[in-house]
PDB file of N, CA, C, O and CB in Angstrom:
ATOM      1  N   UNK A   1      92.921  40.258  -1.686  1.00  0.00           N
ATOM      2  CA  UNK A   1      93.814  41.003  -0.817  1.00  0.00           C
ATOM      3  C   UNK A   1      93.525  40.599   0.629  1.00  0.00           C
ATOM      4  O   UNK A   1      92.466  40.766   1.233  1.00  0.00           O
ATOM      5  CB  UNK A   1      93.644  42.545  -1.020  1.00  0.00           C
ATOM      6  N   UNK A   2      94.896  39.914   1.177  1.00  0.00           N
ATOM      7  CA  UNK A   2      94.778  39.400   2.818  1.00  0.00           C
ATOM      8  C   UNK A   2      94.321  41.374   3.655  1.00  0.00           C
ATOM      9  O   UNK A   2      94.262  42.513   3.192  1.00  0.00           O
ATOM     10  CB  UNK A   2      97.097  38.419   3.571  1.00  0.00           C
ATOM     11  N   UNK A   3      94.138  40.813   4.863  1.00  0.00           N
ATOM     12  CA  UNK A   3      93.458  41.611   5.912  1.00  0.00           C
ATOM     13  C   UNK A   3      94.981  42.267   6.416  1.00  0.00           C
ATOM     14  O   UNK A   3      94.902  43.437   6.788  1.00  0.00           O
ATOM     15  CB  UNK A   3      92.414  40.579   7.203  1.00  0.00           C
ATOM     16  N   UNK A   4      95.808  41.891   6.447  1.00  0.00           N
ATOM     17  CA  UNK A   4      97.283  42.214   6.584  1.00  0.00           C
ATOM     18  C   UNK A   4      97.737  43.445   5.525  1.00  0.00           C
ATOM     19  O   UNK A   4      98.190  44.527   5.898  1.00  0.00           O
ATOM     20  CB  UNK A   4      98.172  40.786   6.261  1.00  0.00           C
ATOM     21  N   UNK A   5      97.515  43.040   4.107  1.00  0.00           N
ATOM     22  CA  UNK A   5      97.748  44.000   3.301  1.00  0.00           C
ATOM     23  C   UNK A   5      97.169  45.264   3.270  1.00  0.00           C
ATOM     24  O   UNK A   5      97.700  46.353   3.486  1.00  0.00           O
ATOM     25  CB  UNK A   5      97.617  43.586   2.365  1.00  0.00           C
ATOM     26  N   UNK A   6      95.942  44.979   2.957  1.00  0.00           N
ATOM     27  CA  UNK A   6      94.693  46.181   3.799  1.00  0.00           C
ATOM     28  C   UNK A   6      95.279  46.964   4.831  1.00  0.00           C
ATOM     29  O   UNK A   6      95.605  48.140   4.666  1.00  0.00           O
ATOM     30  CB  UNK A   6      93.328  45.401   4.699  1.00  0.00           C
ATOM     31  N   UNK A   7      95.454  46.169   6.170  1.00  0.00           N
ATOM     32  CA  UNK A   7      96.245  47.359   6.513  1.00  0.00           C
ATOM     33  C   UNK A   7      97.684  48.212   6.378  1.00  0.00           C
ATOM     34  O   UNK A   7      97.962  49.391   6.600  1.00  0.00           O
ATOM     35  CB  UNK A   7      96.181  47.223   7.385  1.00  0.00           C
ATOM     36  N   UNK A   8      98.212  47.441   6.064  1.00  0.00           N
ATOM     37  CA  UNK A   8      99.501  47.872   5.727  1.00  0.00           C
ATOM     38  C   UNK A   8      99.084  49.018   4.670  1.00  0.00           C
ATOM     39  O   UNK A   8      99.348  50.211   4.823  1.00  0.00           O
ATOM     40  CB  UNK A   8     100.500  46.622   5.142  1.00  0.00           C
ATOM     41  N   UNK A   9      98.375  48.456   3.550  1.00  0.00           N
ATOM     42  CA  UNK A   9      98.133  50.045   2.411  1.00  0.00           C
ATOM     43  C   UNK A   9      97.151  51.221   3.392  1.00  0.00           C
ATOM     44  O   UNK A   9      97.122  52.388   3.000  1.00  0.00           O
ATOM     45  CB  UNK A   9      96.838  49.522   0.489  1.00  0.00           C
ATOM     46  N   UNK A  10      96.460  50.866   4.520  1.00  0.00           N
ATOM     47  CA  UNK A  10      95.973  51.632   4.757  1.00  0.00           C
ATOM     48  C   UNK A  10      97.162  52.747   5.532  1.00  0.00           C
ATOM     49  O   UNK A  10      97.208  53.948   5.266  1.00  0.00           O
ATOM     50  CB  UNK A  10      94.862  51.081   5.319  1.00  0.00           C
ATOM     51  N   UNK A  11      97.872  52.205   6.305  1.00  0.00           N
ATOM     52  CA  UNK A  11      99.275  52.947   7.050  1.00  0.00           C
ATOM     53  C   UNK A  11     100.483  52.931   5.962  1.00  0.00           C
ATOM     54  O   UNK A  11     101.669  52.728   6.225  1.00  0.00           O
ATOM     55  CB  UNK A  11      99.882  51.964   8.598  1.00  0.00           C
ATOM     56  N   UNK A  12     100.099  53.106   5.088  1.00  0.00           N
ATOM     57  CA  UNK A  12     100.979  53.692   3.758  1.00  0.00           C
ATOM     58  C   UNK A  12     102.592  52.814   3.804  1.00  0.00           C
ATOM     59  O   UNK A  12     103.640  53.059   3.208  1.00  0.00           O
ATOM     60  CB  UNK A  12     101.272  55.772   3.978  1.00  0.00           C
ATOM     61  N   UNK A  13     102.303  51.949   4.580  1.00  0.00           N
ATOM     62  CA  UNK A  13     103.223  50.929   4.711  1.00  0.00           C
ATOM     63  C   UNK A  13     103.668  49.800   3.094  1.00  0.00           C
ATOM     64  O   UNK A  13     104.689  49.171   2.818  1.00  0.00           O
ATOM     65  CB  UNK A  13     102.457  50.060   6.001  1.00  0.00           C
ATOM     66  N   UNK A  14     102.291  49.989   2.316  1.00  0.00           N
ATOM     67  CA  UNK A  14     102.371  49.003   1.292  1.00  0.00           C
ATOM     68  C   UNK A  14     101.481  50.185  -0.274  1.00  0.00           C
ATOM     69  O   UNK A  14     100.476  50.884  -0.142  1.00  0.00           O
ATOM     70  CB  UNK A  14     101.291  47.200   2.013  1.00  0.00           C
ATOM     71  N   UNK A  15     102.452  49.968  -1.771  1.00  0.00           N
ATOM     72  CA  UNK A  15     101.809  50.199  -2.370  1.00  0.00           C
ATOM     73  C   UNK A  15     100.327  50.012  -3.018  1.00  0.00           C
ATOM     74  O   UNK A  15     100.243  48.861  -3.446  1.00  0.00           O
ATOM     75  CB  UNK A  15     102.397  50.156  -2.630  1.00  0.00           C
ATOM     76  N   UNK A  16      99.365  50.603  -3.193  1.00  0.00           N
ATOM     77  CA  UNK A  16      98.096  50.705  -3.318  1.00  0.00           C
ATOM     78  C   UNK A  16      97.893  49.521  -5.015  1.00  0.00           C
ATOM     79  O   UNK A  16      98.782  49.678  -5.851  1.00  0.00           O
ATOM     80  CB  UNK A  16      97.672  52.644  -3.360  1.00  0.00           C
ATOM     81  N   UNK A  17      97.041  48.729  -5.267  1.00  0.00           N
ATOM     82  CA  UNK A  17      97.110  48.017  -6.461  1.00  0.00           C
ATOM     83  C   UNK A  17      96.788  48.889  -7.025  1.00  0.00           C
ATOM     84  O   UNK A  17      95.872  49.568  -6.559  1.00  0.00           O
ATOM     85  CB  UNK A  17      96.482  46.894  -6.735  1.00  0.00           C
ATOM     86  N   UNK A  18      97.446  49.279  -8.368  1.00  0.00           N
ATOM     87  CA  UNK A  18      97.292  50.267  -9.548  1.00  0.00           C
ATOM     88  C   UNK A  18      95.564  49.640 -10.119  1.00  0.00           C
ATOM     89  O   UNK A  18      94.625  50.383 -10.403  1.00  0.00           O
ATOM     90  CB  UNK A  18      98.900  50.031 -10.961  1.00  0.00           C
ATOM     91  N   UNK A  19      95.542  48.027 -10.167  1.00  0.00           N
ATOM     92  CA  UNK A  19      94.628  47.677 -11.044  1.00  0.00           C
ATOM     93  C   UNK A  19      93.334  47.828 -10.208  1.00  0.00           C
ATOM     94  O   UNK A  19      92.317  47.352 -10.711  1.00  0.00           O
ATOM     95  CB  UNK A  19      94.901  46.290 -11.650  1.00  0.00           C
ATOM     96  N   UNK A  20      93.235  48.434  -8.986  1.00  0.00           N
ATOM     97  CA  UNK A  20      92.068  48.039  -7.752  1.00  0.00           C
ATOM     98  C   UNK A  20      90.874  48.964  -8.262  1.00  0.00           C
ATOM     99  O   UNK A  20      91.227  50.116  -8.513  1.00  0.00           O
ATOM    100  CB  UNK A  20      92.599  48.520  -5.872  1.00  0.00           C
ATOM    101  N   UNK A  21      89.387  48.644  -8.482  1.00  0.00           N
ATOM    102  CA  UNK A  21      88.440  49.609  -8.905  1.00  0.00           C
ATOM    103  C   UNK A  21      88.670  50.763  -7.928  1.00  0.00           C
ATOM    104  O   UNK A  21      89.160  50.455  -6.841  1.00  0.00           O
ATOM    105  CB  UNK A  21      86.944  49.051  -8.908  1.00  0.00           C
ATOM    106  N   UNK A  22      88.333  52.286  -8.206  1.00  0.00           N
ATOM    107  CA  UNK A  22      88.486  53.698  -7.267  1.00  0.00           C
ATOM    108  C   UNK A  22      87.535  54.636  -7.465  1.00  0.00           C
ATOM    109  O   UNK A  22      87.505  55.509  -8.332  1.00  0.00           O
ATOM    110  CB  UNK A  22      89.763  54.495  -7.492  1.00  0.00           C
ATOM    111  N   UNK A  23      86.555  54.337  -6.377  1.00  0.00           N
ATOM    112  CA  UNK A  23      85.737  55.584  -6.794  1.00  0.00           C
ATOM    113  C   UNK A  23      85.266  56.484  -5.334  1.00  0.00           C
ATOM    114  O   UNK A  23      85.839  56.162  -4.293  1.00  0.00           O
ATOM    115  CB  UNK A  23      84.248  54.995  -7.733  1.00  0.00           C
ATOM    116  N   UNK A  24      84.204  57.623  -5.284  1.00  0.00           N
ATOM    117  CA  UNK A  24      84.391  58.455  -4.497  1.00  0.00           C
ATOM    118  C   UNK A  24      83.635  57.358  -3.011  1.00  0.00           C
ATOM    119  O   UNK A  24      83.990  57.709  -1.886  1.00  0.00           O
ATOM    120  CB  UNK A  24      83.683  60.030  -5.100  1.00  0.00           C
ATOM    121  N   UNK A  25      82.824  56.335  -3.095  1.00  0.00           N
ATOM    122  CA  UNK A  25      82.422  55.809  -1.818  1.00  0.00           C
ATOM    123  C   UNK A  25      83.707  54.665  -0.973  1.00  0.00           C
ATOM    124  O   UNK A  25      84.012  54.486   0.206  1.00  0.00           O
ATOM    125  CB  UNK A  25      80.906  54.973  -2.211  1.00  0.00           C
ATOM    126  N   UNK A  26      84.168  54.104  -2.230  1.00  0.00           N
ATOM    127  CA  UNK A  26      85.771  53.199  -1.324  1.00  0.00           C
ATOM    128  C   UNK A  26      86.625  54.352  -0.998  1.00  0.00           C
ATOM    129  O   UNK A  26      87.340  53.959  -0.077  1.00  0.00           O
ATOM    130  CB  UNK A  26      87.000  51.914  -2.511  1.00  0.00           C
ATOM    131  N   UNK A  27      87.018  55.976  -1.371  1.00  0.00           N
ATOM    132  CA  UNK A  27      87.752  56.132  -0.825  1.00  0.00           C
ATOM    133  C   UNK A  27      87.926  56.777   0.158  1.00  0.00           C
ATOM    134  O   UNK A  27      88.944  57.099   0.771  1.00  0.00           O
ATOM    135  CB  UNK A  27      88.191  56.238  -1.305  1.00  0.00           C
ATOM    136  N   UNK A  28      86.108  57.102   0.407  1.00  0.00           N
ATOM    137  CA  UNK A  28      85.697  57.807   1.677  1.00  0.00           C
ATOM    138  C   UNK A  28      86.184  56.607   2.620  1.00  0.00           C
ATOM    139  O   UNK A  28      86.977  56.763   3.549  1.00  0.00           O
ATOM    140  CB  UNK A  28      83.924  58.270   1.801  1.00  0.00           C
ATOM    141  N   UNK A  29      85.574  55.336   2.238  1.00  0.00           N
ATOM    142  CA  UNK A  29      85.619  54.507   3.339  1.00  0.00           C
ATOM    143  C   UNK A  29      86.787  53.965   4.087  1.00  0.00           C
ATOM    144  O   UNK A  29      86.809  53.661   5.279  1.00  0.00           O
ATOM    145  CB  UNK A  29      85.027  53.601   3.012  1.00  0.00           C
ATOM    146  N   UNK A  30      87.942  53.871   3.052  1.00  0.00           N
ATOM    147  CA  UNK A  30      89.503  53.427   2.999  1.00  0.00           C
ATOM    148  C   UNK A  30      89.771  54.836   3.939  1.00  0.00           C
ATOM    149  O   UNK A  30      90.651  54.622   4.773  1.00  0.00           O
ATOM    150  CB  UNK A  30      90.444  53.277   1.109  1.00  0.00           C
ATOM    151  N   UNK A  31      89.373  55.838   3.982  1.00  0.00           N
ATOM    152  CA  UNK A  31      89.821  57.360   4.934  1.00  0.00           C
ATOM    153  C   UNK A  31      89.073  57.040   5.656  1.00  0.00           C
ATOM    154  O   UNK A  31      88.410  58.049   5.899  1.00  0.00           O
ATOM    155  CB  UNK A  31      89.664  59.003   4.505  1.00  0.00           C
ATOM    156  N   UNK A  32      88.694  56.215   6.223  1.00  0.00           N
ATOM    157  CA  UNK A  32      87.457  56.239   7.634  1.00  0.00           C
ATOM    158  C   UNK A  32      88.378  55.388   8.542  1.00  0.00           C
ATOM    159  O   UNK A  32      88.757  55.436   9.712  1.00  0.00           O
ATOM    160  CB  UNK A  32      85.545  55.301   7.345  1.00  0.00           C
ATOM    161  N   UNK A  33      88.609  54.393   7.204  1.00  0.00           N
ATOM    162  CA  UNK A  33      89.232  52.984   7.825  1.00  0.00           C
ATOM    163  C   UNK A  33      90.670  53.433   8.643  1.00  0.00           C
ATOM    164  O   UNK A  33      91.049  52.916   9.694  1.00  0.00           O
ATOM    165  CB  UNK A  33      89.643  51.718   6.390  1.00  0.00           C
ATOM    166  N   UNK A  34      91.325  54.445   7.953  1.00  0.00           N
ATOM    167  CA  UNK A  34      92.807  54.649   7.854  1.00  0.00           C
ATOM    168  C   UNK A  34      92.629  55.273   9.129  1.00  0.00           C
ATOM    169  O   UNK A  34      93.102  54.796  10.160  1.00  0.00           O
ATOM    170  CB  UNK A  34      93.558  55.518   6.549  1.00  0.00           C
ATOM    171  N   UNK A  35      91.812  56.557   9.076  1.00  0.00           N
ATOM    172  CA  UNK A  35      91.729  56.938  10.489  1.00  0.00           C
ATOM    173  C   UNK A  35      91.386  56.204  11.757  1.00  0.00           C
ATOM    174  O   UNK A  35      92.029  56.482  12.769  1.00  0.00           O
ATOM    175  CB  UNK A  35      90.980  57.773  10.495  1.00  0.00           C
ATOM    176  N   UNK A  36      90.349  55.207  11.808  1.00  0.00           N
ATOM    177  CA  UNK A  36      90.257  54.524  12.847  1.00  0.00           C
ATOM    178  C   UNK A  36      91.443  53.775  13.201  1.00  0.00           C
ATOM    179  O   UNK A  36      91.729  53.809  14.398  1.00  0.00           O
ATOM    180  CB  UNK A  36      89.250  53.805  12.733  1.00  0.00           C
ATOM    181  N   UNK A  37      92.267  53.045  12.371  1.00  0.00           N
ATOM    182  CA  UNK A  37      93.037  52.043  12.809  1.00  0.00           C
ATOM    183  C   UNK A  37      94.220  53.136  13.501  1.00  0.00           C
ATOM    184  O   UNK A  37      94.889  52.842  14.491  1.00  0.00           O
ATOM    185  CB  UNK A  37      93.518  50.892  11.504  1.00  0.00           C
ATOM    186  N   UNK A  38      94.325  54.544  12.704  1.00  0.00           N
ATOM    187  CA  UNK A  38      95.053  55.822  13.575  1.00  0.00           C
ATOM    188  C   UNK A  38      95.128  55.557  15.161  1.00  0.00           C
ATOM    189  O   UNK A  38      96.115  55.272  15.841  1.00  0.00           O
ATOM    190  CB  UNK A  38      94.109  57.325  13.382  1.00  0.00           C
ATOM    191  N   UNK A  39      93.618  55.760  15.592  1.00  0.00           N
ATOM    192  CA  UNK A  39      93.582  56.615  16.375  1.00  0.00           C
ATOM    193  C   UNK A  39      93.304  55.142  17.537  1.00  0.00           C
ATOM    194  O   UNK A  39      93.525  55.206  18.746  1.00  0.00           O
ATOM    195  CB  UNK A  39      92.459  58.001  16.022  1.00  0.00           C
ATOM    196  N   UNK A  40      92.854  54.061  16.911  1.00  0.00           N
ATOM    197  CA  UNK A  40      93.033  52.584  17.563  1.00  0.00           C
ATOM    198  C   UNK A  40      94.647  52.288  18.288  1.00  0.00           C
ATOM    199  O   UNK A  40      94.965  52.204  19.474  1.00  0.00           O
ATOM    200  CB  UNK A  40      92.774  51.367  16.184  1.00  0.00           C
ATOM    201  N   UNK A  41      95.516  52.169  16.966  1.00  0.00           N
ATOM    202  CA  UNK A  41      96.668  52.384  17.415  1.00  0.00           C
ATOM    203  C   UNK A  41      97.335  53.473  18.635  1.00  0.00           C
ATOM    204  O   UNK A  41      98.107  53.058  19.499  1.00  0.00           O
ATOM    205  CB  UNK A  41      97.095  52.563  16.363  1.00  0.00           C
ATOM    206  N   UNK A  42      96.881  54.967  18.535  1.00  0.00           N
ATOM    207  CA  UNK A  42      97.075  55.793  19.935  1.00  0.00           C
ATOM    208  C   UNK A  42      96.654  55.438  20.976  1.00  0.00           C
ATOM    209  O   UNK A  42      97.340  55.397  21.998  1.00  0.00           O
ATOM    210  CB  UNK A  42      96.621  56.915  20.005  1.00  0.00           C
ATOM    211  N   UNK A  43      95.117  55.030  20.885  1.00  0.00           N
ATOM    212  CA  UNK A  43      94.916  54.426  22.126  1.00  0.00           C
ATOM    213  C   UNK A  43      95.491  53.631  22.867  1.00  0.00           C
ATOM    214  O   UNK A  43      95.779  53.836  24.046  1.00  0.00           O
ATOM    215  CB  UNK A  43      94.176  54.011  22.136  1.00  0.00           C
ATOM    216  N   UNK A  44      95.771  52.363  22.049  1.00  0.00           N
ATOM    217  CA  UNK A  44      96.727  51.283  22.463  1.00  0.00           C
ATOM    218  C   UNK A  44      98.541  51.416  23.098  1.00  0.00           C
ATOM    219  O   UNK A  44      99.133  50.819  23.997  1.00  0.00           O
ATOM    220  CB  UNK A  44      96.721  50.512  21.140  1.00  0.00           C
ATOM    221  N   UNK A  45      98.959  52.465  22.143  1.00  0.00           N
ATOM    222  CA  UNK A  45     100.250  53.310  22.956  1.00  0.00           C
ATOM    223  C   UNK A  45      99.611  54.174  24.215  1.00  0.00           C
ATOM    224  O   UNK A  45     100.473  54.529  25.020  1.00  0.00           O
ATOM    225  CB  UNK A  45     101.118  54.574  21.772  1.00  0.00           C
ATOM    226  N   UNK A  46      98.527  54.497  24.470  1.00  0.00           N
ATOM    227  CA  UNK A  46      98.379  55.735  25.440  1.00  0.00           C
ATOM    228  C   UNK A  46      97.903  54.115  26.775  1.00  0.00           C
ATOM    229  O   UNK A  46      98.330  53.839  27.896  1.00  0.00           O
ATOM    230  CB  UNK A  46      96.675  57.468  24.786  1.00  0.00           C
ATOM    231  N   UNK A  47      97.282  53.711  26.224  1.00  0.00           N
ATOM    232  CA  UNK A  47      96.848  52.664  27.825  1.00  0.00           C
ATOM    233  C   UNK A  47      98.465  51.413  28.045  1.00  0.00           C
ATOM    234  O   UNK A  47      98.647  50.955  29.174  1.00  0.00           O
ATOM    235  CB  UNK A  47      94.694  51.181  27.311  1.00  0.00           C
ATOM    236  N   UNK A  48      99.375  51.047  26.991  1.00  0.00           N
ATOM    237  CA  UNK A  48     100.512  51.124  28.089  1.00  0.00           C
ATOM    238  C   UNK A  48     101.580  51.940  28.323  1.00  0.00           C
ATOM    239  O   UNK A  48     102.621  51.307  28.499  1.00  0.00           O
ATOM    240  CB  UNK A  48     101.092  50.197  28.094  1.00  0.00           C
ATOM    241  N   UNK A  49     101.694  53.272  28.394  1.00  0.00           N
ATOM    242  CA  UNK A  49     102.365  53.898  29.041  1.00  0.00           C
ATOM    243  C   UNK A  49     101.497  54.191  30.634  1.00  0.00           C
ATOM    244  O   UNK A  49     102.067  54.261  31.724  1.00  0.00           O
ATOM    245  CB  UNK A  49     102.744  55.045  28.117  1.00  0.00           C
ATOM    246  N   UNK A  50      99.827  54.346  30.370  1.00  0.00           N
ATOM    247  CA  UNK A  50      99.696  54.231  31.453  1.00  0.00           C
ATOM    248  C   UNK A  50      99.823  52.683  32.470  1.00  0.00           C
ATOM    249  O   UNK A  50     100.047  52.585  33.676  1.00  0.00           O
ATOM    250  CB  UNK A  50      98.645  54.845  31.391  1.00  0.00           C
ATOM    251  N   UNK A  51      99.613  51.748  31.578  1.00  0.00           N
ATOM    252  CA  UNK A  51      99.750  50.622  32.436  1.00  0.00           C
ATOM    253  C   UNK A  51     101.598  50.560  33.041  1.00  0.00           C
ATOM    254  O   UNK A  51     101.894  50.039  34.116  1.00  0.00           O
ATOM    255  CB  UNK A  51      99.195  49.141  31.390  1.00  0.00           C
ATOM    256  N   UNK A  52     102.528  51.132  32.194  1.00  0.00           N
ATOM    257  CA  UNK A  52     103.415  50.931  33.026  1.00  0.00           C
ATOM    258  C   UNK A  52     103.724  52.392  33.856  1.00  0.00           C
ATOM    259  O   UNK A  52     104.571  52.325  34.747  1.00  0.00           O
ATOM    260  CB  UNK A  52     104.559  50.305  32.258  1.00  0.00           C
ATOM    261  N   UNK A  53     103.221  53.407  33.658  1.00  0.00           N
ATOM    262  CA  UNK A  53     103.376  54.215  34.765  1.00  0.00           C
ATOM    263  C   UNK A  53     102.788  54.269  36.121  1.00  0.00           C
ATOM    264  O   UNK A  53     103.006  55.048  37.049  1.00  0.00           O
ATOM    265  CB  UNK A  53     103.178  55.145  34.380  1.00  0.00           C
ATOM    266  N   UNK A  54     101.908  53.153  36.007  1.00  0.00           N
ATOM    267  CA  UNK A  54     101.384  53.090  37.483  1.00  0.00           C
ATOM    268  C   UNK A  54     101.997  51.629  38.078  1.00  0.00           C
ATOM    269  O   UNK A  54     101.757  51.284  39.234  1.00  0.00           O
ATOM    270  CB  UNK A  54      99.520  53.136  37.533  1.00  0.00           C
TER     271      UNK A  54
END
């Protein structure tokens, strides 16, 4: 699985492989992951609205 897909399933953009092993430490980590790239992404909208409001 490309680094592209990954994220895309992580932003629910792409179905999850039915056949992928699932247990309770990947899916803590896949929810760690999902949130960071969250809150990566806000950041990145919040510094250019400020770059173009000033």
């Amino acid at each position: 699985m490309s680094i592209r897909d990954q994220i895309l399933t992580y932003l629910y953009l792409k179905k999850r492989d039915p056949n992928a092993p699932l247990n309770t430490n990947i899916r803590l980590m896949h929810g760690m992951n999902r949130i960071s790239i969250f809150i990566f992404l806000i950041a990145i909208i919040v510094m250019i609205v400020r770059l173009f409001r000033h």
